[in-house]
N, C-alpha and C positions, 0 to 999 in steps of 0.2 A: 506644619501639617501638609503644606502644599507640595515641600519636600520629600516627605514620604508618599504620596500619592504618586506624585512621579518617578519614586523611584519602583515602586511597584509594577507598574506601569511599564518603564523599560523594561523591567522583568520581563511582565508579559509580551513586549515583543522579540529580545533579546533572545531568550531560548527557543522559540517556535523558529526562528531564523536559522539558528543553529542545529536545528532538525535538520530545516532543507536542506542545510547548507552539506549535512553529512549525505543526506539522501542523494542530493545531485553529484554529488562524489563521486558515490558509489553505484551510481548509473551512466557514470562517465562523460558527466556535462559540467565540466571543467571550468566553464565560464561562466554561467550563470553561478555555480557555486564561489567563484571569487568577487562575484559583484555583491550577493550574498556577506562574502567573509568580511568586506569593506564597512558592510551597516552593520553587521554585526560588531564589529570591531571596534566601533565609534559612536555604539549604543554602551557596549560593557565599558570603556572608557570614560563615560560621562555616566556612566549609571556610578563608577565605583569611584569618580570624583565626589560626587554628592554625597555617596554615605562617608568620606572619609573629614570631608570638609563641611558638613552638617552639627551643628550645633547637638542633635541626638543620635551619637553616634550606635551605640546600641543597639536602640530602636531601629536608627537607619539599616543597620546590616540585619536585625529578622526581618524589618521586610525586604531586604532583598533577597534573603533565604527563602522567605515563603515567593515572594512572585519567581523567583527562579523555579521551584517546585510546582510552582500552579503553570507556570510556562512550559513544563515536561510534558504536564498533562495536555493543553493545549497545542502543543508541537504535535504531539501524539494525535488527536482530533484532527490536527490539518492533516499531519499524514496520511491517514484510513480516508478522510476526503476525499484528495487528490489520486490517491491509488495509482500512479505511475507506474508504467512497468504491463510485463507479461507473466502470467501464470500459467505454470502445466499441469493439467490433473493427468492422475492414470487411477482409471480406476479399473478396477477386478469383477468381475462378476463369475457366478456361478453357471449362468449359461446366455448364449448369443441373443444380445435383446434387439431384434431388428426396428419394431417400435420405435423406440430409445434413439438408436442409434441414425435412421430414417428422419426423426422427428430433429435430433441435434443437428443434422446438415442441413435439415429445411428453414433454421433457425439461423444459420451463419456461418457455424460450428466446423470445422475440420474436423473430421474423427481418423484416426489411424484405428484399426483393429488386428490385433494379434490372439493367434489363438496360442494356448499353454496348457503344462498339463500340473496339478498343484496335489496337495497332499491324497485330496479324498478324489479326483478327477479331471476333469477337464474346465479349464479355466479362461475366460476370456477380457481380455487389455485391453481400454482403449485410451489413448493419447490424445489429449484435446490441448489446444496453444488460446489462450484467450486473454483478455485485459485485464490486468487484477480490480478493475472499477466492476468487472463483470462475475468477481468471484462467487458471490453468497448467488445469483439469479443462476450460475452454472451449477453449483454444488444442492439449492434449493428442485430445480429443476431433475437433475441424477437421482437425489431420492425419491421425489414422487414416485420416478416409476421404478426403483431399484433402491426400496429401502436397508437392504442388506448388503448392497454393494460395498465393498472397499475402495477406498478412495483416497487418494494421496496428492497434497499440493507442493510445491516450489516454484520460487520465485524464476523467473529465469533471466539472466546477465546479458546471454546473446545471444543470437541464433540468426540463421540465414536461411531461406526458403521456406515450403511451407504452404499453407492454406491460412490466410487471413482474409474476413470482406474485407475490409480497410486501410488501409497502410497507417505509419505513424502519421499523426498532424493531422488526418479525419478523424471525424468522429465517427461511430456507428451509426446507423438509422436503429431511431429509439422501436424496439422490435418486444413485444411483450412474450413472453414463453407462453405457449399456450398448450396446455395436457390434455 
């Protein structure tokens, strides 16, 4: 029994590992992601000696199916945690909300504004760069006062210049939106 605890157990940290491990990849941090690949590597190894060389082979390997499963979801959880990384909204509006746009740079906010002209008029863009930890308090804050706006996110890989308070490696000052 104590066999199967533990191997469930690797599960659950085995695959959350292997979240980051892809996450850090693919935000170009190379070395934390191999130091990553290492425990990784020497968790599934000792996890799939156990189920092979365990007296309840079977058994052993659903549960190592189900904590590999429950581990996706859990990798998934640290992910949306951590929120690494930068987001870009653009969002659309119907007409120039100074309000709005006033109130996001008193906040932190870089806004870029462009004006356009779109099917029924005249249309107005604004481009905002911010942390994806800060996505739901940017996207929550847009609606209040632009609940019709459109609005569009991505992740973004890289960028240079800009209007950031922060640089990487600060934190923000924890700043509450206020409408």
């Amino acid at each position: 029994m104590k066999e199967i605890f533990l191997i469930l157990l690797l599960q659950l940290i085995y695959v959350p590992l292997l979240t980051l491990r892809i996450i850090m990849l693919v935000k170009n941090r190379s070395v934390i992601a191999s130091i990553i690949g290492f425990m990784e590597c020497l968790i599934y190894v000792f996890g799939l000696s156990l189920v092979f060389n365990g007296k309840q082979n079977t058994i052993g390997m659903i549960i190592y199916a189900i904590g590999y499963s429950l581990g996706i979801a859990l990798g998934g959880y640290i992910e949306r945690k951590l929120a690494l990384g930068y987001t870009t909204f653009v969002i659309t509006l119907h007409q120039e909300n100074e309000k709005l746009i006033l109130d996001l740079r008193n906040q932190g906010y870089g806004v870029t504004i462009f004006e356009g002209e779109g099917r029924y008029g005249k249309r107005y863009k604004l481009d905002i760069v911010t942390e994806r930890k800060r996505e739901r308090e940017l996207m929550d804050f847009i609606l209040w006062y632009e609940p019709e706006a459109f609005i569009v996110s991505y992740e973004l890989k890289t960028f240079k210049g800009g209007y950031l308070p922060k640089k990487r490696g600060h934190s923000h000052p924890d700043v509450v939106l206020k409408k």
